[in-house]
C-alpha angles and dihedrals in degrees: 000000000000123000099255092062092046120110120243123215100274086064089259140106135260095266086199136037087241091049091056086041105045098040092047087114130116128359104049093357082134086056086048099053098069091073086056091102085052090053100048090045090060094045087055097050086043081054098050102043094054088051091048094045095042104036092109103047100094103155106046137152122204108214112193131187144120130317086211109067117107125246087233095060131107094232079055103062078033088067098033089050091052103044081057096056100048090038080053093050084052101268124144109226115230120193136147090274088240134112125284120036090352085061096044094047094052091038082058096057090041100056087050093044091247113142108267116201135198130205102180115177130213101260124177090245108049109252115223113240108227104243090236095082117120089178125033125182122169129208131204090189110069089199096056094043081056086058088051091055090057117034097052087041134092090180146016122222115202124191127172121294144117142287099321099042085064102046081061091055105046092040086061099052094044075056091046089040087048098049087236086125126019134192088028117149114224096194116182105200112203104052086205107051092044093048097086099053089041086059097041082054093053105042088033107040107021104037093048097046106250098120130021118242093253085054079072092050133108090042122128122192108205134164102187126067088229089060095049082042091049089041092051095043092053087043096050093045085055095054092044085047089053092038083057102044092053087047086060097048 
């Protein structure tokens, strides 16, 4: 019996392959264990088939946000209007592949025949993909399709959402804190809706010690797409000029 078909103990099944993966712990995890080979079998082959299908996006832009934003909205044209710019200034657009901002940004990049890519993930209710999308690949691993989001990526583009939304940005700035990735924009678009968290941050974090200043750094609050396009161009400029320089030495 894999993971995935065992009962939980609620007396139901794993609905996801994380699910099966991550709650694995306590009563019969040594059970459990023996299905590890299968599991890491699975994560390779998840690996692989993101780098096969991405080797050749070298200029992308990951543009988070929430599913939930109406097409009607003004974040929404914000973000179309966006994912066209940068598709225009030779960027591939990378979402989620799902509605709301993620839509609007790879409708953007569409209607300007930028790529438009896609990372959807295996989520218990079956998320929509936006029908924008010239390259779809689904995950069933949240962390790899994290890896996905920054390798292939010179920027990320946040604009507001929820809980995951967040988790991208704050996983991107732990990566900038921790010098895994350099000269990565980290650009909040919506200067109201991000000024209570970047206060929060500063009364919270910073005055009582629990981050340094530079930890708050690398951010840009921003509220037109000319201002996300100009942001990205200087940033990928950066990282060519530093790719360069460690070629030459």
């Amino acid at each position: 019996m894999t993971p995935v078909e065992d009962q939980d103990e609620h007396g139901g099944r794993p609905e996801t392959r994380d699910e099966a993966l991550l709650g694995s712990a306590g009563p019969g995890c040594a059970e459990l264990a023996e299905d590890d080979p299968a599991h890491v079998e699975r994560m390779a082959a998840e690996i692989a088939q993101g780098f096969n299908a991405l080797r050749d996006v070298h200029q992308g832009v990951s543009i988070f946000g929430s599913a939930r934003t109406p097409s009607d909205s003004a974040e929404y044209e914000t973000a179309r209007a966006t994912g066209a710019l940068l598709g225009q200034q030779g960027f591939t657009i990378i979402t989620g592949g799902g509605p709301g901002i993620m839509e609007a940004a790879n409708r953007g990049a569409h209607e300007v025949g930028a790529r438009s890519v896609g990372l959807n993930i295996e989520l218990p209710h079956a998320q929509t993909l936006n029908p924008y999308v010239d390259l779809q690949l689904r995950f069933e691993h949240f962390f790899i399709r994290k890896v996905m989001f920054v390798r292939y990526a010179s920027a990320f583009v946040v604009f507001p959402g929820g809980l995951g939304t967040l988790d991208e940005l704050f996983e991107a700035r732990v990566l900038i804190q921790t010098r895994k990735i350099r000269h990565f924009p980290v650009v909040l678009v919506g200067s109201t809706f991000w000024s209570g968290l970047l206060g929060w941050e500063h009364d919270e974090l910073l005055t009582g010690g629990k981050v340094d200043r530079d930890d708050l750094g690398g951010l840009h609050v921003v509220d037109e797409p000319a201002q996300v396009a100009q942001i990205v161009q200087d940033a990928f400029d950066a990282q060519s000029q530093a790719t360069l320089a460690r070629a030459q030495r």
